[in-house]
ROVEXSE-631494 format. One record per residue (C-alpha): residue in one letter; x, z, y; chain. Coordinates in Angstrom, 1 decimal. Last residue first. Example, Ala and Ser with C-alpha at 12.3 -4.5 7.8 and 13.67 -1.06 7.14 Angstrom:
<pts>
+-------+--------+--------+--------+------+
: vexke :     px :     pz :     py : roza :
+-------+--------+--------+--------+------+
:     S :   13.7 :    7.1 :   -1.1 :    A :
:     A :   12.3 :    7.8 :   -4.5 :    A :
+-------+--------+--------+--------+------+
</pts>
This chain:
<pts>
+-------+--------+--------+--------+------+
: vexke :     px :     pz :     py : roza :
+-------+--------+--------+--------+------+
:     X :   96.9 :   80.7 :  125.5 :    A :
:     X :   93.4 :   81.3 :  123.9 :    A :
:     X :   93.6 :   79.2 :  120.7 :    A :
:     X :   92.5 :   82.2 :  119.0 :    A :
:     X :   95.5 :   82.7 :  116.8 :    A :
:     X :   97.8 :   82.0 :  119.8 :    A :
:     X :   96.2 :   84.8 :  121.2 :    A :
:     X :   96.1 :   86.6 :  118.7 :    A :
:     X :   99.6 :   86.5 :  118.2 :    A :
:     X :  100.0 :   87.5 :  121.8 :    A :
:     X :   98.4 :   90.4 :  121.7 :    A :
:     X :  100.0 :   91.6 :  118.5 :    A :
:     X :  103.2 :   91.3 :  119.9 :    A :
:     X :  102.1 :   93.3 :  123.1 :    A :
:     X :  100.9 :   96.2 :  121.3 :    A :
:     X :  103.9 :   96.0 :  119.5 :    A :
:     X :  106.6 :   96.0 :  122.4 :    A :
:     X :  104.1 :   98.9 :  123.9 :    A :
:     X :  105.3 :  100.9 :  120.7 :    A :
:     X :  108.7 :   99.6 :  120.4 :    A :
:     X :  110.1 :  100.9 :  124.0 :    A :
:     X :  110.5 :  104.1 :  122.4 :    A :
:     X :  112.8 :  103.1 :  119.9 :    A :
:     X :  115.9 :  104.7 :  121.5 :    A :
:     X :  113.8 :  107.8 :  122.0 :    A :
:     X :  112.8 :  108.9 :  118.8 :    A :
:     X :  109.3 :  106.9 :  119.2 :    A :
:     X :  105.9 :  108.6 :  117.6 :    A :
:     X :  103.3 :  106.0 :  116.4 :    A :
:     X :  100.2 :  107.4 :  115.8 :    A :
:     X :   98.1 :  105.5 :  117.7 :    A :
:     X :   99.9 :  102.1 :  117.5 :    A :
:     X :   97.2 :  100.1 :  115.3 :    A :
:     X :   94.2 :  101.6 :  118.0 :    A :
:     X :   96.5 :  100.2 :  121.1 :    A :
:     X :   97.2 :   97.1 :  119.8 :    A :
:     X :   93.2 :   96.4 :  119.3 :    A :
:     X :   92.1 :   97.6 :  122.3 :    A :
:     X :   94.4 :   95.1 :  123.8 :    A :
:     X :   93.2 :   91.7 :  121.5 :    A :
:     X :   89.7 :   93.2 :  123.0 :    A :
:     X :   90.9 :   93.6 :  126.5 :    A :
:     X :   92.3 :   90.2 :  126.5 :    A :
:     X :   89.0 :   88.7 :  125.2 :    A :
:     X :   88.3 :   87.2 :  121.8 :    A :
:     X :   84.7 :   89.3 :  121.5 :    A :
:     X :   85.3 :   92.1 :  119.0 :    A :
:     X :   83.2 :   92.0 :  115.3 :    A :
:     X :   85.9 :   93.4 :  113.4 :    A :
:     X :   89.1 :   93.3 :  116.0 :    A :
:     X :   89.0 :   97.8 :  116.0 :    A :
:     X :   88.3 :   97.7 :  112.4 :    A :
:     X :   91.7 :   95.4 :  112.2 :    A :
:     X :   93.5 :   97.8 :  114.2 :    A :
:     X :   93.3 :  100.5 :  112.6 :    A :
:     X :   93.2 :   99.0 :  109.1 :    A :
:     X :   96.5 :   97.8 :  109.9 :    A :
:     X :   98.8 :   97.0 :  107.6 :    A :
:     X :  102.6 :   98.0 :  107.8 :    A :
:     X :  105.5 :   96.5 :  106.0 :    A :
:     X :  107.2 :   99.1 :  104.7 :    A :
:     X :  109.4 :  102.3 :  105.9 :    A :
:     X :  107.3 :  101.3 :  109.7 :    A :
:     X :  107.3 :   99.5 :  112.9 :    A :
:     X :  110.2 :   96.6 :  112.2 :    A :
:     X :  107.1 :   94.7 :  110.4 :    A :
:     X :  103.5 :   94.2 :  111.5 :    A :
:     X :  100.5 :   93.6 :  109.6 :    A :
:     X :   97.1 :   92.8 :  111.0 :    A :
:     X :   93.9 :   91.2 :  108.9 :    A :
:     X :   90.4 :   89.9 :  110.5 :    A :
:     X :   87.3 :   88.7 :  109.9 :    A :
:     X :   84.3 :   87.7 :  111.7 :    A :
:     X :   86.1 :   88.4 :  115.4 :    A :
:     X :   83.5 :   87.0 :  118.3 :    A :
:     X :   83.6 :   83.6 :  120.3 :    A :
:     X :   80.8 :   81.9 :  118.2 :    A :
:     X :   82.8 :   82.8 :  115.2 :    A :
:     X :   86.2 :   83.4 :  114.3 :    A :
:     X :   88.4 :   83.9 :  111.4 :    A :
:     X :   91.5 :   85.7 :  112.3 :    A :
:     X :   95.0 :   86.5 :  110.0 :    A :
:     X :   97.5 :   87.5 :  112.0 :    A :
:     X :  101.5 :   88.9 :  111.0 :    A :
:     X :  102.6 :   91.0 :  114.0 :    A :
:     X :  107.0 :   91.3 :  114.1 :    A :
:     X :  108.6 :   94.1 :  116.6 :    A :
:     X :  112.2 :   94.6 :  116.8 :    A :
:     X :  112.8 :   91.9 :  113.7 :    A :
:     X :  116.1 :   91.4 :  112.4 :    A :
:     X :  118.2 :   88.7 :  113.7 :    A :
:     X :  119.8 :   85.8 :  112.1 :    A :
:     X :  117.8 :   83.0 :  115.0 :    A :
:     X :  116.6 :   83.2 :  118.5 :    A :
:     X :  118.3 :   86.3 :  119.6 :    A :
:     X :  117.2 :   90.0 :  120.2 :    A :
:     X :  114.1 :   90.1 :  118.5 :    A :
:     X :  110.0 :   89.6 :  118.9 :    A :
:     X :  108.6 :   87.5 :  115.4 :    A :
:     X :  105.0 :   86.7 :  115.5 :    A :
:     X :  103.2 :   85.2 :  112.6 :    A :
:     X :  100.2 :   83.4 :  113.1 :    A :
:     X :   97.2 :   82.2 :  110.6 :    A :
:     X :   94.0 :   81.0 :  111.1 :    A :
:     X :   91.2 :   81.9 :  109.9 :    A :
:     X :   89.8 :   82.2 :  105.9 :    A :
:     X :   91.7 :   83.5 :  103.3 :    A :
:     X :   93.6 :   81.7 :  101.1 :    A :
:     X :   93.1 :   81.8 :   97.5 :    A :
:     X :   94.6 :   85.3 :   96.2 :    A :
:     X :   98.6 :   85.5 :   96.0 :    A :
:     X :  100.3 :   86.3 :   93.1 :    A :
:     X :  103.9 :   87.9 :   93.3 :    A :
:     X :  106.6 :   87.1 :   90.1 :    A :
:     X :  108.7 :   88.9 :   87.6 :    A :
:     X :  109.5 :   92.1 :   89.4 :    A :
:     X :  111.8 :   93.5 :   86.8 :    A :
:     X :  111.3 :   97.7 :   85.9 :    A :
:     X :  114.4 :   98.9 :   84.7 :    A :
:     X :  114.5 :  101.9 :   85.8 :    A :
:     X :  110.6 :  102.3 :   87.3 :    A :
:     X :  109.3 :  100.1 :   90.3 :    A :
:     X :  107.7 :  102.7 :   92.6 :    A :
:     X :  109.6 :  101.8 :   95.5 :    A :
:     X :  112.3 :  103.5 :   98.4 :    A :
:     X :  113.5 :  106.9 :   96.0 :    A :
:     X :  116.5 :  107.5 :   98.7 :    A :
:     X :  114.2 :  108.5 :  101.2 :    A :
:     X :  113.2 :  111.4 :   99.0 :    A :
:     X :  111.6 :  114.3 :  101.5 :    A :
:     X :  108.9 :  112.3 :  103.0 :    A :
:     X :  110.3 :  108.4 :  102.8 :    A :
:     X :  107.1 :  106.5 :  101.6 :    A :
:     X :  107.0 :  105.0 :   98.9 :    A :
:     X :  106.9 :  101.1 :   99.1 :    A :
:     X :  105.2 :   99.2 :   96.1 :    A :
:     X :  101.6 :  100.2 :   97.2 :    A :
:     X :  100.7 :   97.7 :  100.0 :    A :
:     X :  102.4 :   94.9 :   98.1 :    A :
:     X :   99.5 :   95.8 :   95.3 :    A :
:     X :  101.0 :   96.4 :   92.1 :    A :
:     X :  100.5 :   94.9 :   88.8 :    A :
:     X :  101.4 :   96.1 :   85.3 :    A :
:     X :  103.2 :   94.7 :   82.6 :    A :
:     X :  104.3 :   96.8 :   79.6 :    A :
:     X :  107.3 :   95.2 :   77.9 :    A :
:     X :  109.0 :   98.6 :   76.6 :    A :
:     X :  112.0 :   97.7 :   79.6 :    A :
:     X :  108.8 :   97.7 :   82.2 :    A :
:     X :  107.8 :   94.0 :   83.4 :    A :
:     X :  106.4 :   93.7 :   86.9 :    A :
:     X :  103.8 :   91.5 :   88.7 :    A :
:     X :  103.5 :   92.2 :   92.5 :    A :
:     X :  100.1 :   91.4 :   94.1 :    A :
:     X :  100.1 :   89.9 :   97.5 :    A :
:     X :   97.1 :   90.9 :  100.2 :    A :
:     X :   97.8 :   88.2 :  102.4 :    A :
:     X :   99.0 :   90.7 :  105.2 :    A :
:     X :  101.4 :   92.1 :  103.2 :    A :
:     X :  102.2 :   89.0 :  102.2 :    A :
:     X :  103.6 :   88.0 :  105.3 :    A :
:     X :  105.0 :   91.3 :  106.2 :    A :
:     X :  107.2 :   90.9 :  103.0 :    A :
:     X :  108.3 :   87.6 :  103.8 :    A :
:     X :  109.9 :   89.0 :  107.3 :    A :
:     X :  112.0 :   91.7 :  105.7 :    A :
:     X :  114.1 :   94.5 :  107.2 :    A :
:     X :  112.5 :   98.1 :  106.1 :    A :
:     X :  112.4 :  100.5 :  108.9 :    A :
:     X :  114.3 :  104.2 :  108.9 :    A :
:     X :  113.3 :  106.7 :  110.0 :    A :
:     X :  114.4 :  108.9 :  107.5 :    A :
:     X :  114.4 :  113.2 :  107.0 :    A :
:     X :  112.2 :  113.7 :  109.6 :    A :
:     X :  109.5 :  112.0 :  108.2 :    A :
:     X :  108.4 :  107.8 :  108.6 :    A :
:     X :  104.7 :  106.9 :  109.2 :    A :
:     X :  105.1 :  104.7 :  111.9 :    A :
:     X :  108.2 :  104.6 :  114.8 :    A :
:     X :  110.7 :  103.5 :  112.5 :    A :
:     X :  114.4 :  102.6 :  113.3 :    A :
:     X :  116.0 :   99.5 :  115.8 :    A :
:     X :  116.7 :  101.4 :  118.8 :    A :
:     X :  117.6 :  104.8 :  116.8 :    A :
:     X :  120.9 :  105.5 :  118.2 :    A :
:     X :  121.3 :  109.1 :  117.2 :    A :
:     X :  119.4 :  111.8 :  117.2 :    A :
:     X :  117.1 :  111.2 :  114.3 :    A :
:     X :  119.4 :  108.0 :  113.8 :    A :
:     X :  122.2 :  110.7 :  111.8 :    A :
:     X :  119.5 :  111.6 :  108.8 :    A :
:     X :  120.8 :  114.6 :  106.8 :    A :
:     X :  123.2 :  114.8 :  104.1 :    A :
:     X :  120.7 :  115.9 :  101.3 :    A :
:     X :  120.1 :  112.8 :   99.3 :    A :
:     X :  123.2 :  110.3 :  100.0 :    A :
:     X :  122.7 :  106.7 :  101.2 :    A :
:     X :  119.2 :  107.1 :  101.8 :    A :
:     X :  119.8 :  110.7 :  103.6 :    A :
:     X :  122.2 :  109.7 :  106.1 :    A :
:     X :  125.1 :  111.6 :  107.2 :    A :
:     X :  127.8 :  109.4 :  109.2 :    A :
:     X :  131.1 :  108.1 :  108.2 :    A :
:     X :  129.1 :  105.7 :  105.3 :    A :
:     X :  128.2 :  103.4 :  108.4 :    A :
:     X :  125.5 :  101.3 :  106.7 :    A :
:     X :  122.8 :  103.7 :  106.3 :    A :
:     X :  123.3 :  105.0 :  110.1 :    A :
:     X :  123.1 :  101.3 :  110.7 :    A :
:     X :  119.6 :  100.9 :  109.6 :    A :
:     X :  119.2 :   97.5 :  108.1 :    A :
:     X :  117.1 :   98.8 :  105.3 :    A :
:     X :  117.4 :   97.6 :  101.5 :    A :
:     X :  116.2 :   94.6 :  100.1 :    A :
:     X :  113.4 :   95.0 :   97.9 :    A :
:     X :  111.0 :   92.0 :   98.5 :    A :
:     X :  113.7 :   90.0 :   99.7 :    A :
:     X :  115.4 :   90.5 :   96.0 :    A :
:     X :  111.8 :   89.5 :   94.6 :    A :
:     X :  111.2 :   86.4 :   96.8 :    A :
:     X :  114.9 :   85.0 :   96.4 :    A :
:     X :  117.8 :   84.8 :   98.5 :    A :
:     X :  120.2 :   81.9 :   98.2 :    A :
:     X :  119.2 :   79.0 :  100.3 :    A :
:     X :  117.6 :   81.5 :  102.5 :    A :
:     X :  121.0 :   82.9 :  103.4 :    A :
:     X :  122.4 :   79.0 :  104.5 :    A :
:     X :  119.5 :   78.2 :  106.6 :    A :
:     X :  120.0 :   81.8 :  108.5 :    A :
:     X :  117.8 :   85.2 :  108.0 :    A :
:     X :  114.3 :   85.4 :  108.8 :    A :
:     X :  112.0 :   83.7 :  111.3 :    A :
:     X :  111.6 :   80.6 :  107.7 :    A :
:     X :  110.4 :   83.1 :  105.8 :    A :
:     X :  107.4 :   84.7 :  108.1 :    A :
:     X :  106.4 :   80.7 :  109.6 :    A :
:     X :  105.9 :   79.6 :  105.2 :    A :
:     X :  104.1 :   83.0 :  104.3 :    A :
:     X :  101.8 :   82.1 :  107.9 :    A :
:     X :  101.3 :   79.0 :  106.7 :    A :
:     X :   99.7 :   80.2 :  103.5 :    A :
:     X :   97.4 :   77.0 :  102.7 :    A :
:     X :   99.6 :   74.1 :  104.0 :    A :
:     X :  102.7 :   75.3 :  104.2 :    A :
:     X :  102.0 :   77.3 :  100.7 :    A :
:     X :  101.1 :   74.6 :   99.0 :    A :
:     X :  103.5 :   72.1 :  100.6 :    A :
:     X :  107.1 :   74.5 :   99.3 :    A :
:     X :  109.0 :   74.3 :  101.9 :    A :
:     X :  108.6 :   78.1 :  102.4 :    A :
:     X :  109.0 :   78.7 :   99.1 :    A :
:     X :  112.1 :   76.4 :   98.8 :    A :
:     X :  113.9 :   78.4 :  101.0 :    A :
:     X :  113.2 :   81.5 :  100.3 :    A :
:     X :  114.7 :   81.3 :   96.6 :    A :
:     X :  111.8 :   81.4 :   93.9 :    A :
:     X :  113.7 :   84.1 :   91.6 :    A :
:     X :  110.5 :   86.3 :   91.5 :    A :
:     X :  108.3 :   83.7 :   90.7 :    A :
:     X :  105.6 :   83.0 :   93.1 :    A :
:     X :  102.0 :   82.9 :   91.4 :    A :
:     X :   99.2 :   80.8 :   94.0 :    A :
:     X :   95.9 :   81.0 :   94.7 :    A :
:     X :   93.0 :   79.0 :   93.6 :    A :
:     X :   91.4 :   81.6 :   91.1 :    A :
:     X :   92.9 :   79.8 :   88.2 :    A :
:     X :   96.4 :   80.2 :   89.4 :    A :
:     X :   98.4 :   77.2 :   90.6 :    A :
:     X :  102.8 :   78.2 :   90.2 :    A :
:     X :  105.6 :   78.4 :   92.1 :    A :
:     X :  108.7 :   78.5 :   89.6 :    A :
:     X :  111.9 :   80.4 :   89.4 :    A :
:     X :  111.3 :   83.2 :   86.9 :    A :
:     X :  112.6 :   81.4 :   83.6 :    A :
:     X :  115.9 :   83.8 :   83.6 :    A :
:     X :  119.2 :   82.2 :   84.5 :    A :
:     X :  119.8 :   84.2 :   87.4 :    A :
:     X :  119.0 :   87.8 :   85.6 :    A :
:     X :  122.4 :   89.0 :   86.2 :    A :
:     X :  122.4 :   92.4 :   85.1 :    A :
:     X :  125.3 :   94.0 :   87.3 :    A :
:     X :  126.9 :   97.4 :   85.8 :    A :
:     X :  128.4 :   99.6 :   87.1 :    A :
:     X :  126.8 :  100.1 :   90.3 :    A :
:     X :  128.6 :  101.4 :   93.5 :    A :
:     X :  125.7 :  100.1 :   96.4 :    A :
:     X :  127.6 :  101.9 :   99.7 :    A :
:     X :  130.3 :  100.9 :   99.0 :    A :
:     X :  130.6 :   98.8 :  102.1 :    A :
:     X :  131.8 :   95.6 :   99.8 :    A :
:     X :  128.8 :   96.8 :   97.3 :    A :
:     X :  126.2 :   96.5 :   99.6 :    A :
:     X :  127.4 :   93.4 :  100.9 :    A :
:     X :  127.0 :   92.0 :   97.6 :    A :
:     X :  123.6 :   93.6 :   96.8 :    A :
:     X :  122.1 :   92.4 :  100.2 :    A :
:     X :  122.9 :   88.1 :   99.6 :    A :
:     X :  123.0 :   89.3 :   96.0 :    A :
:     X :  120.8 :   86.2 :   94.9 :    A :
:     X :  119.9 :   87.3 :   91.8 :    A :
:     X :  120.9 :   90.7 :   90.8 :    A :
:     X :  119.9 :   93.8 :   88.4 :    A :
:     X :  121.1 :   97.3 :   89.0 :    A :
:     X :  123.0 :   99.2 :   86.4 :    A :
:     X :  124.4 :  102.9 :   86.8 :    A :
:     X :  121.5 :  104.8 :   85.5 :    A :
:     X :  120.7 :  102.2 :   82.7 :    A :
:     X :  117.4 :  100.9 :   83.1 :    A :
:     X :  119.2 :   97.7 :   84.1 :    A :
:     X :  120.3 :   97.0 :   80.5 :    A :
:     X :  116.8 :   97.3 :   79.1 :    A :
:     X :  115.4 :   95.1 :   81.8 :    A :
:     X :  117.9 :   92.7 :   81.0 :    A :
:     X :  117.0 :   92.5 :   77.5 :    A :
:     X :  113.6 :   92.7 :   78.0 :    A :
:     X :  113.4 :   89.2 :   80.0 :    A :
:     X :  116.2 :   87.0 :   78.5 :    A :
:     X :  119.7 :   85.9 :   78.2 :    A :
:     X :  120.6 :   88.2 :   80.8 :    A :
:     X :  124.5 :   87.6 :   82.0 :    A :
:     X :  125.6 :   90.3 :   82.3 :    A :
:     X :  128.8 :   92.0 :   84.4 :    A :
:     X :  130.9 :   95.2 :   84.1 :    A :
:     X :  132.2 :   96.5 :   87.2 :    A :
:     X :  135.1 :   97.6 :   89.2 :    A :
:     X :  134.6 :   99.5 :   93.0 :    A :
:     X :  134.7 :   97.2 :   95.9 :    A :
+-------+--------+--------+--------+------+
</pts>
């Protein structure tokens, strides 16, 4: 690990003036950062440790949803009652990822942009444009089982890790940010990712600097609510495939829906595809089918991560099946 300066930030715009630095990156948690930094791969300068700032609380909003601090650690939001009981699919999302002991530590807005688990990013003896702009992307013909199959470029493929992230997605989260000049804005979840095109490295829209303070959630939607997580072993495992459901029924025919899968895609990935394909559907197999194959359309494998595309069609089956009752 290279040497660094550490701060402590005693309060919102002075840490995000110190991060804005080119060589400063904030941390909470550090369950990625750290590991980051062991590989080398992560070489900041400086750390701005925003631990201490008043960003760890889950708050009522006036609309009936909810407001998430960014330094809310997974584990208490997803033993948090509120959400079990109103965002149960949030609560199921958190509690597929990592291990007991990670979640303890992690927080909603370092989950939010942790970096990918692709292990051409990872191995700093191979050419990969995230790590360094330029190199050349080594999972293009390399071993690609766990990269992208949606909307990636052939200068990245590769898939962004979280489970929380696909959850939200799917609840139509808003992220609340501070600029270093004090300007808030908010950003749909949908719109913080940039997609990889010729700038992998550039992963969000967040400017240097730029401190995700908290996500807001609407009031609950209505249906029930699954999330699906396929991987290799029962627990600390990244997602293959994961389908995150939200279906309101009626008289056996699709009122509403919303479809979000993670492991497929440089973000968590909506669905309008396949939710215009559920809207109105009867709650048959061939409809919960139709359905997987209109959200997988233009999914292209790299040959490793060819078996993904039929794994997600079958995901997102059996998610609404379990949302329907129908297994």
């Amino acid at each position: 690990m290279k040497p660094f300066s550490y701060e402590r930030a005693s309060g919102v715009a002075a840490a995000c003036a110190s991060a804005a630095e080119p060589t400063a990156k904030f941390i909470a948690g550090g369950t990625n950062l750290i590991d980051l930094m062991k590989l080398q791969i992560e070489t900041p300068a400086h750390l701005v440790d925003i631990g201490a700032l008043p960003l760890g609380d889950i708050e009522e909003t006036q609309n009936g949803g909810l407001r998430i601090g960014a330094l809310v650690t997974n584990s208490a939001l997803a033993a948090d009652m509120r959400v079990r009981r109103r965002y149960p699919l949030l609560s199921q999302a958190v509690l597929a990822g990592a291990s007991t002991q990670l979640r303890n530590k992690a927080t909603t807005g370092g989950n939010l942009l942790q970096r990918t688990r692709c292990p051409y990013f990872y191995d700093t003896s191979k050419p990969c444009n995230k790590r360094v702009p330029g190199s050349g992307c080594a999972a293009m013909a390399g071993f690609n089982r766990m990269n992208a199959v949606l909307d990636v470029s052939d200068n990245c493929i590769a898939a962004h890790a979280s489970d929380m992230a696909v959850a939200m997605t799917a609840l139509d989260a808003q992220i609340e940010t501070v600029a270093r000049d004090g300007t808030a804005r908010t950003i749909p979840i949908d719109a913080l990712y940039r997609a990889p095109a010729d700038t992998p490295h550039i992963e969000t829209v967040l400017a240097p600097g730029e401190l995700i303070r908290s996500v807001r959630l609407p009031p609950p939607p209505p249906g029930r609510q699954v999330y699906r997580k396929v991987r290799d072993r029962a627990s600390f495992a990244f997602a293959l495939v994961s389908a995150a459901v939200v279906l309101a029924t009626d008289n056996g025919r699709v009122r509403a829906a919303r479809v979000a899968f993670g492991g497929l895609s440089y973000k968590p990935w909506r669905s309008a595809d396949a939710e215009a394909a559920l809207s109105g559907a009867t709650l048959t197999r061939a409809s919960y089918d139709a359905a997987g194959t209109a959200a997988l359309k233009s999914a292209h494998g790299y040959g490793h991560n060819d078996f993904k595309i039929p794994l997600a069609q079958r995901t997102l089956r059996a998610a609404l099946a379990e949302a329907t009752g129908t297994i």
